[in-house]
N, C-alpha and C positions, 0 to 999 in steps of 0.2 A: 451492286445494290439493286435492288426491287422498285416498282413501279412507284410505291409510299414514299422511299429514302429520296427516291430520285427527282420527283413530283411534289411531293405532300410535305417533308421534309425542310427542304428548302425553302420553298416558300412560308413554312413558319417560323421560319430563323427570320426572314424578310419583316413578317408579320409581327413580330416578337419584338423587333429593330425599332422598325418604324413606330410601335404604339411607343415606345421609351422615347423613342426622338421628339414624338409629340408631347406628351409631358414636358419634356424639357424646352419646348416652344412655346407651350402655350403657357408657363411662368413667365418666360419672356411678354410675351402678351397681355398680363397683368401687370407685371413692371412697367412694360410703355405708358397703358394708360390711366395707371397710379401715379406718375411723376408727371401725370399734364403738358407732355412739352406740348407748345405754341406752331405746332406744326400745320402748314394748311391742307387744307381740303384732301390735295391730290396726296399727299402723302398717305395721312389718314385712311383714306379710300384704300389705295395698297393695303396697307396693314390688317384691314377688315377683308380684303377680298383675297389676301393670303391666309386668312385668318379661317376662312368659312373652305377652302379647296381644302389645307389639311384637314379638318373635323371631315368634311365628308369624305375624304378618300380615306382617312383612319376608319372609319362607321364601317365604309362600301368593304374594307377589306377584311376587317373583325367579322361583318359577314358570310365571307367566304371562307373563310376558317370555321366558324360554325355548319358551313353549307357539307364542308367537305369532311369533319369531324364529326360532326352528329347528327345530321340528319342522313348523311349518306358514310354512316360510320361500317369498317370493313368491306365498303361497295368499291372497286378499284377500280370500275367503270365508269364511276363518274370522276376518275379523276383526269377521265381523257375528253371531257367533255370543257368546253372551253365557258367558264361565266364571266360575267358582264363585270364585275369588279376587277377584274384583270384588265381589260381595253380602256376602262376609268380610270383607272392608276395611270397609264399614261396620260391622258388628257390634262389629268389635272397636273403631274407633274411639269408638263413643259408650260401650260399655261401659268406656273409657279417661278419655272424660271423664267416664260417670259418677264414678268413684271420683277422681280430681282434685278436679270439682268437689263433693264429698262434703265430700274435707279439705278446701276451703277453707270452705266452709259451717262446719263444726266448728271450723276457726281465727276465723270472723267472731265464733261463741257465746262462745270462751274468753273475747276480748277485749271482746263487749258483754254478753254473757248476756240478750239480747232474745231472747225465745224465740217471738214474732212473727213477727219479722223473719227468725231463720232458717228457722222454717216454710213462711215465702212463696218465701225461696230455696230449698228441700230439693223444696218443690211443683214448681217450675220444673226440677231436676235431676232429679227422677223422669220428667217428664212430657217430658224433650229424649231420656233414655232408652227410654221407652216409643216415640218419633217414631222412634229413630234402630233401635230392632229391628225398628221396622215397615218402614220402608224396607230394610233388608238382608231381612228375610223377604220381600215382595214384589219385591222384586229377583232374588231367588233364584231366584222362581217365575216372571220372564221368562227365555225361551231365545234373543231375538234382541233385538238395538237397534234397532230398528226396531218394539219395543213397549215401548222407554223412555218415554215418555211416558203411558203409564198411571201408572208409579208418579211421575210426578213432581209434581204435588200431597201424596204421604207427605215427598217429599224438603225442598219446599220449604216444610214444617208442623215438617219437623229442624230446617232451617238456621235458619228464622227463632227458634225458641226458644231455640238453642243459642246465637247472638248476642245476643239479650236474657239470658238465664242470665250469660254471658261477663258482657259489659259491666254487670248488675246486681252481680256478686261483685267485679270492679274499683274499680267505683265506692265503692260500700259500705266497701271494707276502705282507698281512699287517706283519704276521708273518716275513720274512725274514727283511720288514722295521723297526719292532718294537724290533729286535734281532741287530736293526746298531747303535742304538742312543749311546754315548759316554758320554754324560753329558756336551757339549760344547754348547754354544746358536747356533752358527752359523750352523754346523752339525745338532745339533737336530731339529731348523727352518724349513731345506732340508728335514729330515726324515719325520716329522711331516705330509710337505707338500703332500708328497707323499702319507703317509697314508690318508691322505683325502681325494685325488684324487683318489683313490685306491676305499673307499669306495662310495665315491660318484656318480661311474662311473660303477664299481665291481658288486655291489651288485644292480644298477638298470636294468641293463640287465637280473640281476637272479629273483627281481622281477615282470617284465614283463612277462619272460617266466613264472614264478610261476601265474601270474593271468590267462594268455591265455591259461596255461593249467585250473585251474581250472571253467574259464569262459565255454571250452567246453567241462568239465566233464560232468558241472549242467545242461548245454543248446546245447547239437549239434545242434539242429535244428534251431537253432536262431544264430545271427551273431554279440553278444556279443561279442566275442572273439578277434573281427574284430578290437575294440576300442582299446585293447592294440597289435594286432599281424599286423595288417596293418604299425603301426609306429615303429614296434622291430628290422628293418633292423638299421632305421635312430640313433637309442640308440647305437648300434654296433657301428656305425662310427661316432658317439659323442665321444664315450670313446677312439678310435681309436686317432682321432684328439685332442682331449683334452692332450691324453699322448705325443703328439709330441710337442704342442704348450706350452707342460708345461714347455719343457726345458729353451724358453728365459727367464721367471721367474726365477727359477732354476739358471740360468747363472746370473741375477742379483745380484741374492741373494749373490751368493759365491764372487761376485763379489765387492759390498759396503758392503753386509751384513746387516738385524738388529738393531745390535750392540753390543758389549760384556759383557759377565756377566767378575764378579769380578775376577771368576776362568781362564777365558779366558786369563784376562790384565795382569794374574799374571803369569803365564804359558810363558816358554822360547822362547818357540817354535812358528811359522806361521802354519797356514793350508796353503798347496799349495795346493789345486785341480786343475788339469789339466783340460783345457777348448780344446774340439778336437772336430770340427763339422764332421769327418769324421765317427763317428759310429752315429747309427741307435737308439739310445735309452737312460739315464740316467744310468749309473753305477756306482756303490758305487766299494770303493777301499779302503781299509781297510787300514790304514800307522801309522806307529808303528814307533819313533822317542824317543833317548835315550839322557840324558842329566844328567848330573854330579853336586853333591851337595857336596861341603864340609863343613864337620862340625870339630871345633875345637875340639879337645878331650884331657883335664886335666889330667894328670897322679897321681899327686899328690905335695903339695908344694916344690916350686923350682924347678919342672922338666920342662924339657922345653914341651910346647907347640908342637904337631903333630896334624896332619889333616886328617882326616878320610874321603875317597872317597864314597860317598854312589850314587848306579845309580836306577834312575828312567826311569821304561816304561812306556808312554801314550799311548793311542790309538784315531785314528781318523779318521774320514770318507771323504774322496775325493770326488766329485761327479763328474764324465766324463762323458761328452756327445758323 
């Protein structure tokens, strides 16, 4: 293929991707803030501050599609010239996952309060943001493709951290959901749902980063990479919104429910989950409720009849919003 197919091409399959993924975010966007939930501040904030990097880097890029399209249409020399909505697409994408992977870091603490364990992951989110403004800063400071590979050691110090970060916060958060299940329909429904969201969302962010790093293992010089790294902001804040808007479902659920298994209708006890729009995430709540069986106990004929107290502990999952 030619300089177009290989260059121009690609990148507007990127370009093409990404403005659809944004439509489909920024309904989401609408939906958060048409359903009012009772989220504070710092949530909010996120939402808005995801909300304004996609619109500008969808803008900065429609740009560069028009820069390369029509103003410099059949000019093949400018497509070796490096512009500034390319080194912005970075930026803004890692600073997109920063704050994703923030909230889920802080969704892992509610539900373990390992404060270990989110340190290592917090370590890891700073240090794929620190990679990923390196790379749009020295991108910046190239003026042709043809000194791409200078910065592609910063690049390929992003991608690999981003994907270990990714698939560390997936992992981490199926495991704690698949350690809450109880054996009840209703809890394991919630659990369920979660784990699916989880991987749905989880693991497409890890492999996006996993293609656009191997896209520019095989090809720096070609903008391959473009098809999946132009639209990796907009996945960030897929998974972002997807985990807020998953809770009215979630409140549904606990709310009719389903329906009950045999063990459930037999079971003394209610599930109460407490329903609070004042925190910022889904959190499991572990509730352990003790109840009393007596069994008749025969001594022997003509003894009288006594009654033997036996107690039983359940456990169950609350889910608070």
């Amino acid at each position: 293929m030619g300089i177009i197919e290989d260059v121009l091409g690609t990148l507007l399959v990127g370009i093409f991707i990404n403005t659809y993924m944004y439509g489909v975010v920024s309904h989401q966007y609408v939906t958060y803030f048409s359903l009012c939930f009772q989220d504070n501040w710092r949530v909010k904030s996120t939402v808005c501050a995801v909300f304004l990097l996609d619109t500008t880097q969808s803008i900065s890029i429609i740009y560069m599609a028009w820069y390369y399209c029509i103003e410099n249409f059949s000019n093949e020399i400018a497509l070796i010239h490096s512009l500034w909505p390319y080194p912005f697409a970075a930026i803004t994408t890692c600073l997109t996952a920063f704050l994703t992977q923030s909230f889920m870091t802080h969704r892992i603490y509610r539900f373990t309060g390992n404060t270990f364990l989110c340190l290592v992951i917090s370590l890891l989110v700073v240090a794929s943001l620190g990679a990923g403004l390196a790379t749009g800063i020295s991108s910046w400071m190239v003026k042709s493709a043809l000194e791409l590979p200078r910065v592609r050691p910063t690049v390929l110090t992003w991608l690999c951290i981003q994907v270990a970060t990714d698939c560390m916060i997936a992992i981490v958060l199926i495991f704690i959901l698949s350690k809450s299940r109880t054996g009840f329909s209703k809890s394991d429904t919630v659990v369920n749902r979660l784990i699916r969201a989880t991987i749905q969302t989880g693991f497409l962010t890890s492999i996006c980063a996993i293609l656009a790093l191997a896209f520019f293992v095989t090809s720096p010089l070609k903008n391959t990479y473009a098809i999946v790294g132009m639209p990796m902001g907009r996945i960030y804040s897929l998974t972002l919104m997807d985990t807020l808007l998953s809770r009215e479902s979630l409140r549904n659920i606990i709310a009719t429910g389903p329906g009950h298994s045999k063990q459930d209708r037999e079971s003394s006890w209610v599930n109460s989950a407490t329903l609070s729009g004042t925190s910022n995430n889904i959190q499991m709540h572990i509730q352990k409720e003790v109840f009393v069986e007596s069994v008749v106990v025969e001594e022997g004929p003509g003894s009288p009849r006594k009654f033997d107290s036996k107690y039983h502990s359940k456990s169950m999952i609350g889910i608070a919003e």
